[in-house]
C-alpha positions as CSV (number, residue, x, y, z in Angstrom):
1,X,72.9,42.6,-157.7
2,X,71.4,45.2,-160.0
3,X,72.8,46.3,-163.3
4,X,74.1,49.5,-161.9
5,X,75.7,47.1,-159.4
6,X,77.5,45.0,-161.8
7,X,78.6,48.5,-163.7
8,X,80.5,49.5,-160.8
9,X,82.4,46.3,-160.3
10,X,83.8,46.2,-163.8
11,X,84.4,50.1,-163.1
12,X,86.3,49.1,-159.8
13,X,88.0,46.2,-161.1
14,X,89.1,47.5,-165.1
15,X,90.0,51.0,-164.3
16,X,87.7,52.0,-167.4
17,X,85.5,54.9,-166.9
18,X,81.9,54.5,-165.8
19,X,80.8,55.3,-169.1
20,X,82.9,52.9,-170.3
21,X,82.4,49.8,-168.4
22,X,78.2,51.1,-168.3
23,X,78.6,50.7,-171.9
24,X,80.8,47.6,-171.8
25,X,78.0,45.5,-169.3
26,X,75.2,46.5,-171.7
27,X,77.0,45.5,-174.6
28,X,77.4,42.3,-173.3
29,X,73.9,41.8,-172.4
30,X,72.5,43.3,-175.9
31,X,74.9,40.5,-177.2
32,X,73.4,37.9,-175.3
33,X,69.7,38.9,-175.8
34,X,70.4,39.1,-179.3
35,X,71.9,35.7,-179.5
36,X,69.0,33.8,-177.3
37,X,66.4,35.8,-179.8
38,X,68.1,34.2,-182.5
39,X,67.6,30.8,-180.9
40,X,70.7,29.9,-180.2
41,X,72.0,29.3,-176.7
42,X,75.0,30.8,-174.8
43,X,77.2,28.2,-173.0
44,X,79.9,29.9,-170.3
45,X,82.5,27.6,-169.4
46,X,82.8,27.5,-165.5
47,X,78.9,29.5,-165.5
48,X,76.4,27.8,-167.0
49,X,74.0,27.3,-170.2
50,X,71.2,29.7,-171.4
51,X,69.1,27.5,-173.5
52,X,65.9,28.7,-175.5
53,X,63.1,26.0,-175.0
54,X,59.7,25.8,-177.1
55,X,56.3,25.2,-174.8
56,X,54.3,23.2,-176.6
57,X,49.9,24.1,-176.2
58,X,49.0,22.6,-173.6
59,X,45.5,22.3,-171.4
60,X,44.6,24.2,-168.5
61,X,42.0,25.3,-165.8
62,X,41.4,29.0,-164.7
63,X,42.0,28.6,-160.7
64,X,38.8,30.9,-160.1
65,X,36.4,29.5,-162.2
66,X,37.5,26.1,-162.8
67,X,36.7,26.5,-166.9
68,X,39.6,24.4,-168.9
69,X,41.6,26.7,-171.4
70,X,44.0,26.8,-174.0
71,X,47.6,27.8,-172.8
72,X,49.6,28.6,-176.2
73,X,52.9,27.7,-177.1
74,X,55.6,29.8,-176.4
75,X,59.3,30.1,-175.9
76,X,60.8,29.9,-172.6
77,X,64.6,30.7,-171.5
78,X,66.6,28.2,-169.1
79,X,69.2,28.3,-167.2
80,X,71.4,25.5,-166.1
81,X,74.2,25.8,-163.8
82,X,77.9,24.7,-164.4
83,X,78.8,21.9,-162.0
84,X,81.6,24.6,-161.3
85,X,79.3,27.0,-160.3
86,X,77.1,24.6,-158.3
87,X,80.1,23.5,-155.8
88,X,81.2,27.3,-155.1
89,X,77.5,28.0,-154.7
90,X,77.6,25.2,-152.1
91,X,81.3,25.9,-150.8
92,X,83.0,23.1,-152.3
93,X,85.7,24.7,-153.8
């Protein structure tokens, strides 16, 4: 499912126009990238959790050359399904 996708169901289902439900899906997702820049996470009752994780530095090898490097830390989004969203996924409704 593709933005444009997801646009068009809230267009179907809210009887807004496509202006306002395009502008209605990308508020929501400006809201949620602003929130999981901020650190925070997003939890959505019946979905799941976004969580923002720090990487520590770590070792590594280069596959081609075999030489050990230094992968940096970094941050790292997660996602972790709702148990609710785990049974429909596997049809136990």
């Amino acid at each position: 499912m593709t933005k444009a996708d997801l646009v068009e169901k809230v267009y179907l289902k809210t009887g807004f126009s496509k202006k306002e439900s395009s502008d209605i899906v990308e508020m929501v997702f400006d809201l949620m990238k602003n929130t999981l820049e901020n650190g925070e996470k997003i939890k959505l009752a019946g979905f799941g959790n976004f969580v923002v994780k720090q990487k520590a530095t770590r070792r590594g090898r280069n596959p081609q050359t075999g030489e050990e490097i230094e992968i940096s830390s970094r941050n790292i989004l997660t996602f972790k399904p709702s148990q609710v969203l785990k049974s429909a996924i596997n049809g136990q409704d």
